[in-house]
KEMARKE-307194 format. One record per residue (C-alpha): residue number from 1; x, y, z; residue in one letter. Coordinates in Angstrom, 3 decimals, m for minus. Layout:
 seq       xx       yy       zz type
 NUM        X        Y        Z    A
...
***
This chain:
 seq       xx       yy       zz type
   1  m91.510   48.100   21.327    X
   2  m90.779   51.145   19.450    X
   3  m88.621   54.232   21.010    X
   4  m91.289   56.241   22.318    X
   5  m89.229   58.588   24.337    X
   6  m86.562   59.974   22.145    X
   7  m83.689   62.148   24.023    X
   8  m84.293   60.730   27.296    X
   9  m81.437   59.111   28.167    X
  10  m79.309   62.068   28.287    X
  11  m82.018   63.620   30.675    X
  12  m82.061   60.738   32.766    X
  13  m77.835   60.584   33.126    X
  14  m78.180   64.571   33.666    X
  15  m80.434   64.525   36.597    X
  16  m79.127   61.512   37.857    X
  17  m75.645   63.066   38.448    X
  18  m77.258   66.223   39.972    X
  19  m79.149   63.970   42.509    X
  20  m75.871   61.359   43.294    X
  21  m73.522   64.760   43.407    X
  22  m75.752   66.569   46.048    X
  23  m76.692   62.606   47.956    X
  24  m73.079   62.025   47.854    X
  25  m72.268   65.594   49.175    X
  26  m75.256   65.670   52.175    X
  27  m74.049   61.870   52.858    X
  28  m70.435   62.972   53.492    X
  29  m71.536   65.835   55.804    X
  30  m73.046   63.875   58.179    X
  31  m70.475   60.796   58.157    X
  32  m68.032   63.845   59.025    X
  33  m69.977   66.173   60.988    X
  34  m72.333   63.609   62.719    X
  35  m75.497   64.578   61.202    X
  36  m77.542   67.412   59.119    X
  37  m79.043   69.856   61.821    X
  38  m76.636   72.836   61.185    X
  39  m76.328   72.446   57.555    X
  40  m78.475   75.652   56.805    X
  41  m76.389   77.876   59.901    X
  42  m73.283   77.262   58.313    X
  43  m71.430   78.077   55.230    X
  44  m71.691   74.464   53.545    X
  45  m74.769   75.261   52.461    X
  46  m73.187   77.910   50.049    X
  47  m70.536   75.783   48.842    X
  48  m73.548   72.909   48.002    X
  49  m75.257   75.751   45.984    X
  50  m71.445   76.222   44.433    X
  51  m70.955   72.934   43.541    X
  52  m74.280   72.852   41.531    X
  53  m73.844   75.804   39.789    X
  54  m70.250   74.760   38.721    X
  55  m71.108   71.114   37.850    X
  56  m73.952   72.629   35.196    X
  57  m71.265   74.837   33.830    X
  58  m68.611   71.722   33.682    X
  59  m71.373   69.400   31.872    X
  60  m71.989   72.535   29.433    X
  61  m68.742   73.416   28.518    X
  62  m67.814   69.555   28.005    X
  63  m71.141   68.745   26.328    X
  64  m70.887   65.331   28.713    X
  65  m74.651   64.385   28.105    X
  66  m74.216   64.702   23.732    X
  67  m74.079   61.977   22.615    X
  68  m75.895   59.112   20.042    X
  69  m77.162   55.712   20.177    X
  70  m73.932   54.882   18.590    X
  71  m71.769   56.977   20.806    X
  72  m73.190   55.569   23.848    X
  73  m71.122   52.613   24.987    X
  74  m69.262   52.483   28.677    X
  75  m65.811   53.790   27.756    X
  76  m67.277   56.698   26.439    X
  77  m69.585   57.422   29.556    X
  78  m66.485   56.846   31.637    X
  79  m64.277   59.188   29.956    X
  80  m67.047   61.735   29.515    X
  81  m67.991   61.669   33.746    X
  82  m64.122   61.328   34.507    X
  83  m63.724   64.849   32.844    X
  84  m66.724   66.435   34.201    X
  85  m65.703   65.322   37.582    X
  86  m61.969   66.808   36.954    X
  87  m63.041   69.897   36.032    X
  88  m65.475   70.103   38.357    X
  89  m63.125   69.653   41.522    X
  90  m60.704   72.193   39.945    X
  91  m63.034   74.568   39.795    X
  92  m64.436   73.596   43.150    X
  93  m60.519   74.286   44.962    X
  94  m59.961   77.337   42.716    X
  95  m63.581   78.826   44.138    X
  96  m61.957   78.072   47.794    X
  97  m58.769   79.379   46.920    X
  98  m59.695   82.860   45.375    X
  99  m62.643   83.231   48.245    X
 100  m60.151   82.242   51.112    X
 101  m61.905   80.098   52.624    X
 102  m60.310   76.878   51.603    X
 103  m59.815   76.237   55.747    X
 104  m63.249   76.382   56.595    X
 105  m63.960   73.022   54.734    X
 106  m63.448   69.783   55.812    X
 107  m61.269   68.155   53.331    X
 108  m62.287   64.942   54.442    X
 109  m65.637   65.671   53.716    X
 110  m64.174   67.318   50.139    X
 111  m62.545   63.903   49.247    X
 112  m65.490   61.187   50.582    X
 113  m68.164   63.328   48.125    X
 114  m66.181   62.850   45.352    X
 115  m65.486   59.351   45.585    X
 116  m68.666   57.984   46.461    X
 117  m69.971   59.958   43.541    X
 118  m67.470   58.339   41.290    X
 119  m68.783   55.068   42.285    X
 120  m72.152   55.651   42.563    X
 121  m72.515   57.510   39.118    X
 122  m69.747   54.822   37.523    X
 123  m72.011   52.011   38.954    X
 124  m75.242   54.145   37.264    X
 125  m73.930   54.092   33.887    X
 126  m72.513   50.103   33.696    X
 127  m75.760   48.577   34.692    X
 128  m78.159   51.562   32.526    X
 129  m75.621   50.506   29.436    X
 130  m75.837   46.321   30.805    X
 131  m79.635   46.977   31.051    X
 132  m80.175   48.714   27.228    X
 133  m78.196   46.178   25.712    X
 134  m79.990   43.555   26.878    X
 135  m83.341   45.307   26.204    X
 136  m82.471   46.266   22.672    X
 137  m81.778   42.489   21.974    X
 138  m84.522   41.048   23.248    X
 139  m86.474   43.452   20.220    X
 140  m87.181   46.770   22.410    X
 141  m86.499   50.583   22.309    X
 142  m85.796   50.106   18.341    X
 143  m85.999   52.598   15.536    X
 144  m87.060   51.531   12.337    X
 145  m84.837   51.983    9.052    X
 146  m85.118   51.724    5.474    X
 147  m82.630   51.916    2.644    X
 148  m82.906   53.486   m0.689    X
 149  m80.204   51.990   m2.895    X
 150  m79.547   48.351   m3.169    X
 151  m75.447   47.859   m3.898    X
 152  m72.920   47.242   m1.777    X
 153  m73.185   50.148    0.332    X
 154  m76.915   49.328    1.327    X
 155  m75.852   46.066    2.033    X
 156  m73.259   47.580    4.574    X
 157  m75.374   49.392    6.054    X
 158  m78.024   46.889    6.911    X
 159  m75.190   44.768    8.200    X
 160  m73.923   46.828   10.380    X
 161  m76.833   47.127   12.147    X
 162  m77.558   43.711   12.111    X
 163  m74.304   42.938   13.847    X
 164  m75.057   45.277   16.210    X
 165  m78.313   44.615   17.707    X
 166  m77.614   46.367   20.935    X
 167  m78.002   49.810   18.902    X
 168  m82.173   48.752   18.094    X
 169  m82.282   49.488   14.440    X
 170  m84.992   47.483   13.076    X
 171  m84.762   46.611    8.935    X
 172  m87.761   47.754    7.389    X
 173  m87.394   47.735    3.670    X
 174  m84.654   48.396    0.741    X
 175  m85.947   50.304   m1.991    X
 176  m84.444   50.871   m6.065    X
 177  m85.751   54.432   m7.476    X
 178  m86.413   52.843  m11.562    X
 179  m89.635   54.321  m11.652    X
 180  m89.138   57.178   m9.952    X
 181  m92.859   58.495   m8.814    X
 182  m94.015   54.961   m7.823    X
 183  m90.915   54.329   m6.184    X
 184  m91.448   57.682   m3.998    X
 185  m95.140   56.621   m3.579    X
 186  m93.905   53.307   m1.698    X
 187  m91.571   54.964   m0.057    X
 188  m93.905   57.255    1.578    X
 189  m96.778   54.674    2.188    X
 190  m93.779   52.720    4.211    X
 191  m93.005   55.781    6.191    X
 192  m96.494   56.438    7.043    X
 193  m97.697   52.582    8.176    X
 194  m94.705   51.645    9.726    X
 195  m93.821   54.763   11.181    X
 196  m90.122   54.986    9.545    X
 197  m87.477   56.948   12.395    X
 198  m84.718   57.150    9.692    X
 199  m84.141   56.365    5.908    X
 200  m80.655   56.196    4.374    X
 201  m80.327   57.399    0.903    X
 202  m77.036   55.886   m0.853    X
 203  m75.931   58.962   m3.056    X
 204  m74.078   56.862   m5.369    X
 205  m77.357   55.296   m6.556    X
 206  m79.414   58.242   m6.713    X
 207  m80.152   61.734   m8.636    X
 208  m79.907   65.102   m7.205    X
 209  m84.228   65.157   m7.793    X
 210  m84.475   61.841   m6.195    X
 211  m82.723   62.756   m2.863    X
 212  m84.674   66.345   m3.108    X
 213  m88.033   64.210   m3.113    X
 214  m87.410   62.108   m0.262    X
 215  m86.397   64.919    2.058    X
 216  m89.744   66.114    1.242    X
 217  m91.199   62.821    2.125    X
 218  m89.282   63.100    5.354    X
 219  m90.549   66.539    5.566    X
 220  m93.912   65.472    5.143    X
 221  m93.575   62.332    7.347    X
 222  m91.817   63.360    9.872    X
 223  m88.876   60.635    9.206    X
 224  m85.246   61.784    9.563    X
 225  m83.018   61.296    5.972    X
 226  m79.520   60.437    6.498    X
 227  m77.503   60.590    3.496    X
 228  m74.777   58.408    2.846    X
 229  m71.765   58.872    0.418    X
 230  m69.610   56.143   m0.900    X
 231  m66.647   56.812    0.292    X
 232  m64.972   53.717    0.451    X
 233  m61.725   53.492   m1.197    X
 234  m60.495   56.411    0.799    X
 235  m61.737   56.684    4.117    X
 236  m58.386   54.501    5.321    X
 237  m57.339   58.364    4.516    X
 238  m59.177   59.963    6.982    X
 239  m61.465   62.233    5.181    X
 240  m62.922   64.273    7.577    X
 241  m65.681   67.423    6.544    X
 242  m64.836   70.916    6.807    X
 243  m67.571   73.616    6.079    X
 244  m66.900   76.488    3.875    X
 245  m69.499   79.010    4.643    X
 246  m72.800   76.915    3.375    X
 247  m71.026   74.354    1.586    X
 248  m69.215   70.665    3.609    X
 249  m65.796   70.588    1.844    X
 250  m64.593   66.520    2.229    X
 251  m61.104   66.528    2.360    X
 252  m58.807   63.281    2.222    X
 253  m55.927   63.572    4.021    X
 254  m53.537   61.666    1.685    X
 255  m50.471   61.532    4.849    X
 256  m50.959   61.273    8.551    X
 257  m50.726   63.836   10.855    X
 258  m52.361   66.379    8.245    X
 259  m54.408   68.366   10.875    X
 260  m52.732   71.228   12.269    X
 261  m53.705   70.335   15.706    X
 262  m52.190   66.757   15.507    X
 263  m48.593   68.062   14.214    X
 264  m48.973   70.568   17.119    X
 265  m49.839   67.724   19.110    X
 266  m47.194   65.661   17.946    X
 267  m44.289   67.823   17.734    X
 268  m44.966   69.197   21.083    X
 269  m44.318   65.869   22.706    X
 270  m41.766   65.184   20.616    X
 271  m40.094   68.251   22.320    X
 272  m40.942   67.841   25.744    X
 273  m40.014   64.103   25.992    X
 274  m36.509   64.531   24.598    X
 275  m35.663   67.599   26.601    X
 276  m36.339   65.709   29.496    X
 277  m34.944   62.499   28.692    X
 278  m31.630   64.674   27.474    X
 279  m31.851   66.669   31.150    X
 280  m32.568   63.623   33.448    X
 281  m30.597   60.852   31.219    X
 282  m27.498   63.420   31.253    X
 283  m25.876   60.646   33.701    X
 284  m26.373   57.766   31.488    X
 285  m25.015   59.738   28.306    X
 286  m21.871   60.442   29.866    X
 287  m21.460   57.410   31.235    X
 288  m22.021   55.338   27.972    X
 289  m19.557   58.214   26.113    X
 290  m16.915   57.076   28.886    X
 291  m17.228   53.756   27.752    X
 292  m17.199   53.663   24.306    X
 293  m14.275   56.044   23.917    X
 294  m12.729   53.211   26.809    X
 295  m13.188   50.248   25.128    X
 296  m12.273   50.883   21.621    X
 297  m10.238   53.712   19.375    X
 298  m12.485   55.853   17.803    X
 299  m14.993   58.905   17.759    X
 300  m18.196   58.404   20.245    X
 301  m20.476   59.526   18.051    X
 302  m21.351   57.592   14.752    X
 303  m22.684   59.869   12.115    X
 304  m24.470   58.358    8.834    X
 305  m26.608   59.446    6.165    X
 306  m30.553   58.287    6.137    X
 307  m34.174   59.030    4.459    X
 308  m36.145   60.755    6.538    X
 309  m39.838   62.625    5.554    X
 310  m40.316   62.762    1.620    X
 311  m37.438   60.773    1.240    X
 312  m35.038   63.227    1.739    X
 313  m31.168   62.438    3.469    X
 314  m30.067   63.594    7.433    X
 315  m27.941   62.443    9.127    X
 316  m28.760   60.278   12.231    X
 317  m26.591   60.565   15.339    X
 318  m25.882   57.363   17.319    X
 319  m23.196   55.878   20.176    X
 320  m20.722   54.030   18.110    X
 321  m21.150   50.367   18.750    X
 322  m18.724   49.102   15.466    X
 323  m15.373   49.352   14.776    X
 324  m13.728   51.852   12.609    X
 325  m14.630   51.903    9.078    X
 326  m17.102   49.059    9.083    X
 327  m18.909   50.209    6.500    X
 328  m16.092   49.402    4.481    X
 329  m17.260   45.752    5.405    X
 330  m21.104   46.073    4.389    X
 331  m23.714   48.063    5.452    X
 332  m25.803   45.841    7.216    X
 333  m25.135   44.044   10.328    X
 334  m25.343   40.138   10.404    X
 335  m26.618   39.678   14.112    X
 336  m25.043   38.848   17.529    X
 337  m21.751   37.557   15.823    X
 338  m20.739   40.755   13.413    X
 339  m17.190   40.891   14.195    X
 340  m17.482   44.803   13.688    X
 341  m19.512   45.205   16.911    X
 342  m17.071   46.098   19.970    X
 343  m18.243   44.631   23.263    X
 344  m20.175   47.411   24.816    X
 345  m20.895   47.932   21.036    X
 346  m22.834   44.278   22.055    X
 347  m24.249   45.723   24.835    X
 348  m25.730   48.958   23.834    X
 349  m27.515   47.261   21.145    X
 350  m29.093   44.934   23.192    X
 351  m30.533   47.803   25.558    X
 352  m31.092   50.305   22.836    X
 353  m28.333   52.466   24.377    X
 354  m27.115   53.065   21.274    X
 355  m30.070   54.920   20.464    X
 356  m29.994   57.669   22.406    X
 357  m28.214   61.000   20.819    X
 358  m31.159   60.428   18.246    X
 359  m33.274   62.523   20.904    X
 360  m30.856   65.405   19.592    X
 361  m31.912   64.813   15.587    X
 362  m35.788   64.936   17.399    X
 363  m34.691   68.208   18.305    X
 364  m33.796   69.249   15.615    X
 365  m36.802   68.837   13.616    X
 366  m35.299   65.460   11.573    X
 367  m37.220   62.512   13.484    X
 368  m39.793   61.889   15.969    X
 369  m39.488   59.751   19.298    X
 370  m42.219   57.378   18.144    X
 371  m42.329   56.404   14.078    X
 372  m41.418   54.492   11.766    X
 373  m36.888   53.361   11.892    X
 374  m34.550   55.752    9.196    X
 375  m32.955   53.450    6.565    X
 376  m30.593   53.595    4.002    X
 377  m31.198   54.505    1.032    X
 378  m30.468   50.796   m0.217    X
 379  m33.311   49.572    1.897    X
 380  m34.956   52.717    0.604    X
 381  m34.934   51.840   m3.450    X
 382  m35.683   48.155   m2.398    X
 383  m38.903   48.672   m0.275    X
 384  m39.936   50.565   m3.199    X
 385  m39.656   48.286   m5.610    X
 386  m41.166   45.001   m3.427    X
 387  m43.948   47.305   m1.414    X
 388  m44.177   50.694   m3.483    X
 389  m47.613   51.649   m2.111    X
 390  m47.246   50.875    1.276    X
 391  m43.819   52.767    2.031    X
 392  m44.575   55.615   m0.096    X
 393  m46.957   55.928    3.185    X
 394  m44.235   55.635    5.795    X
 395  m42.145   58.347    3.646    X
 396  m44.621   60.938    4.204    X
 397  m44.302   61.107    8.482    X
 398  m40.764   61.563   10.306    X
 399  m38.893   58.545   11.132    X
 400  m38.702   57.601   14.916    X
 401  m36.344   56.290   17.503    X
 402  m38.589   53.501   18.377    X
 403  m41.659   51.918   16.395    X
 404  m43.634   49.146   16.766    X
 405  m41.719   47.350   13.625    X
 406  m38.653   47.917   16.231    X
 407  m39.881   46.524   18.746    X
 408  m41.485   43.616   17.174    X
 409  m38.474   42.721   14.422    X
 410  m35.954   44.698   15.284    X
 411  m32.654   45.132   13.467    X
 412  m33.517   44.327    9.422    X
 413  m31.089   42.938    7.769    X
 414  m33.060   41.106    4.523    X
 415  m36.011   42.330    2.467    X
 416  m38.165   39.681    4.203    X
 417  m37.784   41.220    7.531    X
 418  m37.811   45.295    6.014    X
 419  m40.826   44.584    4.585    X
 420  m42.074   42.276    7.980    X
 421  m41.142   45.577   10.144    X
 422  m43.131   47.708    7.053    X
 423  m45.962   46.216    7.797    X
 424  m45.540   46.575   11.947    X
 425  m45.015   50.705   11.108    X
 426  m47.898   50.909    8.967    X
 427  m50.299   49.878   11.609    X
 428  m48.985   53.371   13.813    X
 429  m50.326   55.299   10.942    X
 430  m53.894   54.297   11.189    X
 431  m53.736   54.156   14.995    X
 432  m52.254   56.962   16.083    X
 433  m52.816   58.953   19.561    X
 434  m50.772   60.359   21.948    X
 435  m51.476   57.842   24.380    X
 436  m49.637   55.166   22.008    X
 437  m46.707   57.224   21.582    X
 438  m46.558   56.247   25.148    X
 439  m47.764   52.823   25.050    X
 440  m45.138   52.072   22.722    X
 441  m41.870   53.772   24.771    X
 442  m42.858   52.018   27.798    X
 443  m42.431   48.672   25.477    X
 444  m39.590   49.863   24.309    X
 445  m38.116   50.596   28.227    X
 446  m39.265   47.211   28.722    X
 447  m36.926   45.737   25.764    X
 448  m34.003   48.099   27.027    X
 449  m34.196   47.216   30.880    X
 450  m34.608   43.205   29.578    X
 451  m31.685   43.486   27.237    X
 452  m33.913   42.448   24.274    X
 453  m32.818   44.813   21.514    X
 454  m31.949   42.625   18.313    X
***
């Protein structure tokens, strides 16, 4: 069966909330105050008008019920009511707070609305996405699709809806504009007899005039165009569209982190972490200073010169865990058994302890806590030559303290296993958030408190 009810869902989920967030509300009442006699002769009444008014203004400002066939799935739902509900209970205690009245209400009753509307609105949206999925597979709610171009990217496009039946895309026809009029003429006797929702024009195989007639087919028709640029080859960039005035600029962000808002983002944390690390771990620096300067003759602090961003030298700051003057003896260390290591030079290494005055060069603007390790400039010329591509990559972010290459290889002391952890680090470039910054620390906790640094 064909979609006849387009933008209903998002009606549905709208009113649905409205009627679970005023249920769960008059529910709570009455489990707290026994019943709903005096609702109207007291001020609750109010505050349920309040709460309406603010959850429409939470769900506007949020844009919770925007969303696609393709953007519909259950994280996304999740996410999207977890940040209504947030802001809606902020703005609920900050109404009570600038009001005064925050004593009048039961915060019993405050807490049991909210949480049965969690549940009730979480349960909602699991068994409306179970239920479409299902339905979509089994051949209803479908749109119907056709394709004008037939090269790769047409092919990639019909396959991705075929390996996502759950969406309800139904294949309709593939069309190559030779003869241009009669290939128009089909086109439109498809959109009228089989009722077309969408056809996808592949630029790459089409002229300016052809794409200007089948908008006017559309047009005519009353069949959305969606037009589709090859951009493979460079979306692992990240192109993303920016308008300027009338016309969509694409631009290809040829290093991560090229959005002002994500080195904002970025460097932000970057701060904030090592500040507090620096503040709270104050303890465990001076402890670990006491020890090295203890247990062997010699400055604390190691200083040595590394590539950072663009390729260009710093120097990285670390708890001396060699001897005096082992570079002398090679630059690299052999493992477990390097006789240059001192004993809590053993230890540190094994719980990254080593590690730590690096939060000073994140300070200072040289590295980042999470990104890919500084090396020499002799790993530097030879990652170049055996992966040029690749590392040219990892030279355009900061280096970090930890990365996942760290935490999954470690130390690198051949090409084999610089070019292993290369190939860990470039991974963090195409996933990067926040949220695996942290991810990655906490592993990285885990392989200090474990003692499995290598």
């Amino acid at each position: 069966m064909k979609n006849r009810y387009p933008g209903l869902l998002p009606k549905a989920h709208l009113w649905t909330d409205l009627v679970l967030l005023n249920g769960a509300f008059l529910f709570a009442y009455s489990i707290r105050f026994g019943d709903l006699s005096n609702l109207f002769e007291n001020q609750y009444i109010n505050l349920l008008l309040v709460s309406n008014l603010l959850w429409i203004f939470a769900i506007y400002s949020l844009k919770t019920y925007l969303f696609t066939r393709l953007s519909y799935n259950f994280n996304n739902q999740i996410g999207n009511l977890f940040k209504a509900t947030l802001i809606h209970s902020a703005a609920i205690m900050a109404f009570l707070y600038l009001t005064q009245k925050g004593d009048e209400y039961s915060r019993q009753q405050f807490v049991m609305t909210y949480g049965m509307f969690v549940i009730l609105a979480v349960t909602v949206r699991a068994v409306t996405v179970l239920f479409l999925k299902l339905y979509r597979q089994a051949g209803y709610n479908y749109n119907r699709y056709a394709i004008v171009g037939k090269g790769d990217l047409a092919t990639l496009i019909r396959g991705f809806y075929s390996d996502r039946k759950e969406l309800g895309y139904r294949f309709c026809g593939m069309f190559e504009f030779n003869d241009h009029r009669d290939e128009l003429q089909k086109l439109e006797a498809l959109m009228s007899n089989e009722k077309l929702d969408y056809v996808y024009c592949c630029l790459s195989e089409m002229s300016d005039e052809q794409v200007r007639g089948v908008i006017k087919l559309g047009e005519r028709q009353k069949t959305q165009i969606r037009l589709v640029p090859d951009f493979r080859g460079f979306m692992t960039n990240m192109a993303t569209i920016e308008y300027h005035d009338m016309y969509p600029i694409i631009q290809v962000n040829t290093k991560p982190f090229s959005s002002v808002n994500e080195q904002t983002l970025k460097r932000s944390f970057d701060l904030i972490f090592s500040s507090i690390v620096m503040i709270l771990g104050a303890p465990i620096f001076l402890t670990v200073m006491a020890a090295v300067k203890i247990t062997s003759p010699g400055p604390v602090f190691y200083r040595q010169k590394r590539c950072g961003q663009w390729g260009e030298m710093f120097e990285i700051y670390k708890f001396r865990s060699m001897c005096l003057n082992a570079d002398k003896m090679g630059q690299h260390s052999t493992g477990d058994n390097d006789p240059r290591i001192t004993p809590i030079g053993k230890i540190m290494r094994k719980t990254r302890l080593d590690e730590l005055p690096q939060f000073f060069n994140v300070l200072k603007g040289d590295m980042s806590v999470v990104g890919p390790r500084p090396l020499y400039k002799y790993d530097v010329d030879m990652l170049m030559e055996a992966e040029p591509h690749d590392f040219q990559r990892l030279l355009t972010v900061k280096p970090g303290i930890t990365s996942i290459g760290q935490i999954n290889v470690g130390y690198a002391d051949t090409v084999a296993k610089n070019v292993e952890r290369l190939k860990y680090d470039l991974q963090y470039l195409k996933t990067y958030s926040v949220l695996e910054d942290i991810n990655l620390i906490f592993k990285t906790m885990q392989v200090m408190v474990l003692g499995r640094g290598q």
